[in-house]
C-alpha positions as CSV (number, residue, x, y, z in Angstrom):
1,X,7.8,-23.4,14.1
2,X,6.9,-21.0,16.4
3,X,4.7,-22.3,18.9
4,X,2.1,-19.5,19.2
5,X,1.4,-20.2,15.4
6,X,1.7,-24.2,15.8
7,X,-1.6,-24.5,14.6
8,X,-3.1,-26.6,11.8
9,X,-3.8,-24.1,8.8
10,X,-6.4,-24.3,6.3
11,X,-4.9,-24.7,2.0
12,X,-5.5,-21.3,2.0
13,X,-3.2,-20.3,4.6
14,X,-0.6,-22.7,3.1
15,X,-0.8,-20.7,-0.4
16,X,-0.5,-17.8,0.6
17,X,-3.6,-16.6,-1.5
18,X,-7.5,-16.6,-1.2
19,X,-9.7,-16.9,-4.2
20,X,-12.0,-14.7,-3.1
21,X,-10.1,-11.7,-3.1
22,X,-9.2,-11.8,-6.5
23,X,-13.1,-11.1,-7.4
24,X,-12.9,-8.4,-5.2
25,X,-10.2,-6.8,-7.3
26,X,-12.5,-6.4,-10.4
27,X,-14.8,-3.8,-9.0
28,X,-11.7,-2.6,-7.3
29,X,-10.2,-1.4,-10.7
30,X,-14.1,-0.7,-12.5
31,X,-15.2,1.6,-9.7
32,X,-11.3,3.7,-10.0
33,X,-11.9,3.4,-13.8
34,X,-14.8,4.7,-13.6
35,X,-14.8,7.2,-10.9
36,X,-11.7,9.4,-13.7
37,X,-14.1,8.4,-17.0
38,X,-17.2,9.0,-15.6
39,X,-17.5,10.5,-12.5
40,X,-21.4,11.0,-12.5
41,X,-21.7,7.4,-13.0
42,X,-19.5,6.4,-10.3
43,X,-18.6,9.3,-7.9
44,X,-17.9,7.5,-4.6
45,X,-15.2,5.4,-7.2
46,X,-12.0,6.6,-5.3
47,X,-13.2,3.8,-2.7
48,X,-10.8,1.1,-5.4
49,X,-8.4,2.9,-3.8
50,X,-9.2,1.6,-0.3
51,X,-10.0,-1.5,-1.3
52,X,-6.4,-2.2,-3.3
53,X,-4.7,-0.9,0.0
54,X,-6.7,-3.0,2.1
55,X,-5.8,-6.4,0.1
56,X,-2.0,-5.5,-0.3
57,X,-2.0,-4.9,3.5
58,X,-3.7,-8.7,4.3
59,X,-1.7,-10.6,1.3
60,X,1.6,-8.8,2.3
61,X,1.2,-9.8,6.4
62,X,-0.3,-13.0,5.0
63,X,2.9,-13.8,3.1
64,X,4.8,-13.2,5.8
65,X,3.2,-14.5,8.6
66,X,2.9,-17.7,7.1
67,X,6.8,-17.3,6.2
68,X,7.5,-16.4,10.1
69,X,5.3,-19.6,11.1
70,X,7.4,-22.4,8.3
71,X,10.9,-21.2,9.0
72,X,11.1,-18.8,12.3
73,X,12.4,-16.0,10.6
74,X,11.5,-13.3,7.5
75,X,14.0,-13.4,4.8
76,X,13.8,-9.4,4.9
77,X,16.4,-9.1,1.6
78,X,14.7,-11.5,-0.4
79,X,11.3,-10.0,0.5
80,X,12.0,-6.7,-0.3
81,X,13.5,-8.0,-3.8
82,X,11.1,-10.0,-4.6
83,X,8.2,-6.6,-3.9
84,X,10.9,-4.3,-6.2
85,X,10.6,-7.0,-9.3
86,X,6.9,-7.5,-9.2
87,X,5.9,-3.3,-10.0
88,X,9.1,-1.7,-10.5
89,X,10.2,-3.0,-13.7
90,X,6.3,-1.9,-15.0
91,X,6.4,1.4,-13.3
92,X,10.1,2.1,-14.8
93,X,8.3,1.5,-18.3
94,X,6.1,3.8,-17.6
95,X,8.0,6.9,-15.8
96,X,10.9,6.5,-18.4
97,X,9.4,7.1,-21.5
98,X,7.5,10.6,-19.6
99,X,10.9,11.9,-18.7
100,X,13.0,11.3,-22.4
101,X,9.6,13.2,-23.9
102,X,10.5,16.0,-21.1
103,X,14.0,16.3,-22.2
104,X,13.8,15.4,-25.7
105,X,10.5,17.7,-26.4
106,X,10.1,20.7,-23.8
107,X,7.2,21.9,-25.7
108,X,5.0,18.4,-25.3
109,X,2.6,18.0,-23.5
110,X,5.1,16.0,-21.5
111,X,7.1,18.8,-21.1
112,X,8.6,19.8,-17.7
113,X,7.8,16.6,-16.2
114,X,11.6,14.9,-15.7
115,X,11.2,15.5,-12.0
116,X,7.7,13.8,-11.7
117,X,8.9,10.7,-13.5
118,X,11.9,10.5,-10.9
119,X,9.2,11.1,-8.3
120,X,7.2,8.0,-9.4
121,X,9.7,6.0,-10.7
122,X,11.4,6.2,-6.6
123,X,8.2,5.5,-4.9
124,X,7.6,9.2,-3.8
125,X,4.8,10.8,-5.9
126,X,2.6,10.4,-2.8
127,X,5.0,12.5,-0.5
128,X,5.4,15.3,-3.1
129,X,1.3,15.5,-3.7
130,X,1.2,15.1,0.3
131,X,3.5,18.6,0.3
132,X,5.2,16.6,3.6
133,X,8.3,18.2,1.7
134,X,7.1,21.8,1.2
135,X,6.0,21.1,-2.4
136,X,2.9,20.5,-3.1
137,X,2.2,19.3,-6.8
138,X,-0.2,16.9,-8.9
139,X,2.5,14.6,-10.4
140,X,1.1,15.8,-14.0
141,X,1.1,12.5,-16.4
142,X,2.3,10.4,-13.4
143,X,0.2,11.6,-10.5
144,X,-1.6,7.7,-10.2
145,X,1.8,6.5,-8.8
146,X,0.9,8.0,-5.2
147,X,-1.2,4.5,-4.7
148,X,2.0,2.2,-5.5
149,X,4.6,5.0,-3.6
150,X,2.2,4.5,-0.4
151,X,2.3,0.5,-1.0
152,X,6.4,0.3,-1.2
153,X,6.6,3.0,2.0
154,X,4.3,0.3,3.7
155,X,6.1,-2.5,2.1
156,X,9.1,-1.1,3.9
157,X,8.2,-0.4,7.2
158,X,5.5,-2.9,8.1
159,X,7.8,-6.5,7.5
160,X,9.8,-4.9,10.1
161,X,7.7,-3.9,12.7
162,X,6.1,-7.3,12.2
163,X,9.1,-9.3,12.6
164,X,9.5,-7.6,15.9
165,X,6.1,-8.4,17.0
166,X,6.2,-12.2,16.4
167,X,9.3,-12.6,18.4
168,X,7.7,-11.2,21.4
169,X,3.7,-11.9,20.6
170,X,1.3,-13.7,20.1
171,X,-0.8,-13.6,16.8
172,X,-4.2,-12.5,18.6
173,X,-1.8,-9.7,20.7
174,X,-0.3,-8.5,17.5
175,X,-3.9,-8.3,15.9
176,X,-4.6,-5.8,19.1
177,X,-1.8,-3.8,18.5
178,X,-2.5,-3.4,14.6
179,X,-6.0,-2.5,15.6
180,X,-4.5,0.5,18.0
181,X,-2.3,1.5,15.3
182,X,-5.0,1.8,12.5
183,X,-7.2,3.6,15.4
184,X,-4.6,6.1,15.7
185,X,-4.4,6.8,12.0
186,X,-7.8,7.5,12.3
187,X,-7.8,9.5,14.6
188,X,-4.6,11.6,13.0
189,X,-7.3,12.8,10.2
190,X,-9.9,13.1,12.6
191,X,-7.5,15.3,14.4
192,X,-6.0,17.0,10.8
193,X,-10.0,17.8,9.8
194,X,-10.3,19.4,12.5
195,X,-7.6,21.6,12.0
196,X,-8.0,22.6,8.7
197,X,-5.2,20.1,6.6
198,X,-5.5,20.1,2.9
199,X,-7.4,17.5,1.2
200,X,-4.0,16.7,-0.5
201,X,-2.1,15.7,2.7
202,X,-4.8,13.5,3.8
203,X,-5.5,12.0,0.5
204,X,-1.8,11.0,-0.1
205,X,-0.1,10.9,3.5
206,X,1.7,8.0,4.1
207,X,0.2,8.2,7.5
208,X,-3.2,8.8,6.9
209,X,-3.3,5.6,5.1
210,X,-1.9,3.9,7.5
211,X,-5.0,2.1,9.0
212,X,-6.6,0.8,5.4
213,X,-3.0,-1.2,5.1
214,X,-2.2,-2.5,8.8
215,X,-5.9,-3.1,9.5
216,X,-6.3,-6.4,7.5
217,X,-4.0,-8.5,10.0
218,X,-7.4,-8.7,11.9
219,X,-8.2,-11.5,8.9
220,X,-4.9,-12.8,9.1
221,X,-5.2,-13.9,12.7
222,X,-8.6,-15.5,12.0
223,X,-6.9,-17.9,9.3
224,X,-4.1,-18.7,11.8
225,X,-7.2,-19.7,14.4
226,X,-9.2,-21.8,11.9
């Protein structure tokens, strides 16, 4: 075990899941519900949204910190596996259906949509409403998927970023640097406000919501100190 995390954890740590953040899910998903159903009841709803990014970004680290701290390594291929079979095989139920309408009945209401079911069903729904490729579009039936494409992109970058950072630091100086990095995503919109950027490519940037993901290793490191 690596000695900066040779520390004595509590069950929760060990687990790799809390609880208490499943209760925190509940309002997660009735303030998002809500906040499409009924806005006037709930208009400040889209915070689920935050919410859902901030627990995938402590439960993902969590995972594989406490991977890093049993074995001195993070099985990248079986990781990434193992986050394709938990929402991919859903999603694919989902976007499939959408584009055989669009082929099979142009005139639909699914109509025209192939190309946003191959945008959600490959993690990218959140780059094409983001227009970081020059098109900016809604995603029509599947324009929800942006949340999951900006978990995956996060899914993919983070573990490796991470795995560099507990070979050369220590839990508390990786905690810094993941606070700098979710300061500088915060100040990118800050910045992009100020300019004038499109409520679309700060709503769905992969970047701008970076610092609701990387932020939660803050909790992470005060589990490893318990």
């Amino acid at each position: 075990m690596p000695r900066h995390l040779a520390v004595e954890r509590p069950a929760s740590f060990v687990s790799g899941r809390l609880a208490a953040l499943d209760g925190l899910r509940t309002p997660a998903v009735l303030a998002v519900f809500l906040y499409h159903s009924a806005s006037g009841l709930m208009p400040g709803g889209w915070s689920g949204v935050d919410t859902f990014f901030a627990l995938s970004g402590f439960v993902i680290t969590l995972l594989l910190v406490k991977e890093y701290a049993a074995s001195s390594r993070i099985r990248l291929g079986r990781f990434y596996i193992q986050r394709l079979a938990r929402l991919w095989p859903a999603l694919l139920v989902v976007c499939v259906p959408v584009a055989l309408v669009a082929v099979l009945l142009p005139s639909s209401g699914w109509g025209g949509q192939g190309s946003n079911a191959v945008q959600g069903a490959m993690y990218l729904m959140n780059i094409f409403r983001s227009g970081l490729l020059g098109v900016d579009t809604a995603g029509g039936a599947l324009g929800h998927t942006w949340t999951l494409a900006v978990e995956e992109q996060f899914y993919l970058v983070w573990p490796l970023l991470l795995i560099l950072m507990l070979h050369l630091f220590s839990i508390r100086t990786i905690t810094i640097v993941a606070a700098l990095l979710a300061l500088a995503a915060v100040v990118e919109r800050v910045i992009m406000v100020t300019a004038g950027v499109g409520l679309n490519r700060l709503y769905n940037g992969p970047d701008t919501r970076a610092d609701q993901l990387i932020g939660p290793p803050l909790a992470v490191q005060r589990l490893c100190d318990s």
